[in-house]
C-alpha positions in Angstrom: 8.9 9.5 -1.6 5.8 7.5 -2.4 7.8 4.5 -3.2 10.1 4.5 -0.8 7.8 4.1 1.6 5.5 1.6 -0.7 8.2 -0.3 -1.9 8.8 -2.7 1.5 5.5 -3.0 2.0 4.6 -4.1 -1.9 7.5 -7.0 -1.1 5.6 -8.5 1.3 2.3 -7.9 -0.2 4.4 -9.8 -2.8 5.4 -12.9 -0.6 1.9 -13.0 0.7 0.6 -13.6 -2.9 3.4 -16.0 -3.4 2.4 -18.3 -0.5 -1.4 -18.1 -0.7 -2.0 -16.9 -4.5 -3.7 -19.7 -5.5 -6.2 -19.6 -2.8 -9.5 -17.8 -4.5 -10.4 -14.6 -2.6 -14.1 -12.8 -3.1 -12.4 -9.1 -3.4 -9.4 -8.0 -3.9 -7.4 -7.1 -0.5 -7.2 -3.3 0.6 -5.0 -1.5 2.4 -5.8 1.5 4.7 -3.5 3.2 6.9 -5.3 4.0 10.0 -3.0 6.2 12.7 -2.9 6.1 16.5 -5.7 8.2 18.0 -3.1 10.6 20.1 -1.2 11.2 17.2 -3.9 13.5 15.4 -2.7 15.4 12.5 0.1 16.0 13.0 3.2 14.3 10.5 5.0 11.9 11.3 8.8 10.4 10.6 9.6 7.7 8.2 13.1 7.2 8.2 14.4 10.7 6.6 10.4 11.6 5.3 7.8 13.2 7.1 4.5 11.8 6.5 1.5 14.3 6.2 -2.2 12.6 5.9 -2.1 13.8 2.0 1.2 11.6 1.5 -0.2 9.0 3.5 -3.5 8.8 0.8 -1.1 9.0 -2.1 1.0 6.4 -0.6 -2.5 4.0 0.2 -3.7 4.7 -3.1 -0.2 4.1 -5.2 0.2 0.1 -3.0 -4.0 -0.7 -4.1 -3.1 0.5 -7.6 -0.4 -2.0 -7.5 -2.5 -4.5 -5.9 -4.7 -4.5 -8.6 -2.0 -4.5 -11.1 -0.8 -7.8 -9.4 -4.1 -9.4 -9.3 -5.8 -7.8 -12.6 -3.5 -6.4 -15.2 -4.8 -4.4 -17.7 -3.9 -4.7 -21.5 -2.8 -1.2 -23.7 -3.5 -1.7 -27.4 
């Protein structure tokens, strides 16, 4: 479920990088997932998934690992 809903917004993290990726940036870019105040906590529908705030920090934290894969990859010897 994490990737499904990652995966669209990794491709245009993707052509992002691919249009400005040679510009130098101080930090590398974040995302956070910030919902509408009237929708509280209460899940919501992503196509055929409903979205709880737990899947929601697994999803945030699965496109920043993946950010920082894309920007600093790491080396297993």
């Amino acid at each position: 479920m994490i990737k499904k809903i990652a995966e669209p917004i990794i491709k245009q993290l993707e052509k992002f990088e691919k249009e400005f990726g040679d510009r130098p940036m101080a930090q590398l870019p974040q995302v956070k997932f910030v919902k509408e105040a009237d929708m509280g906590d209460s899940p919501f529908m992503v196509g055929d998934i409903e979205v709880t705030d737990e899947l929601l920090e697994k999803v945030e934290a699965y496109i920043q690992d993946e950010i920082e894969m894309m920007h600093k990859p790491t080396i297993l010897h």
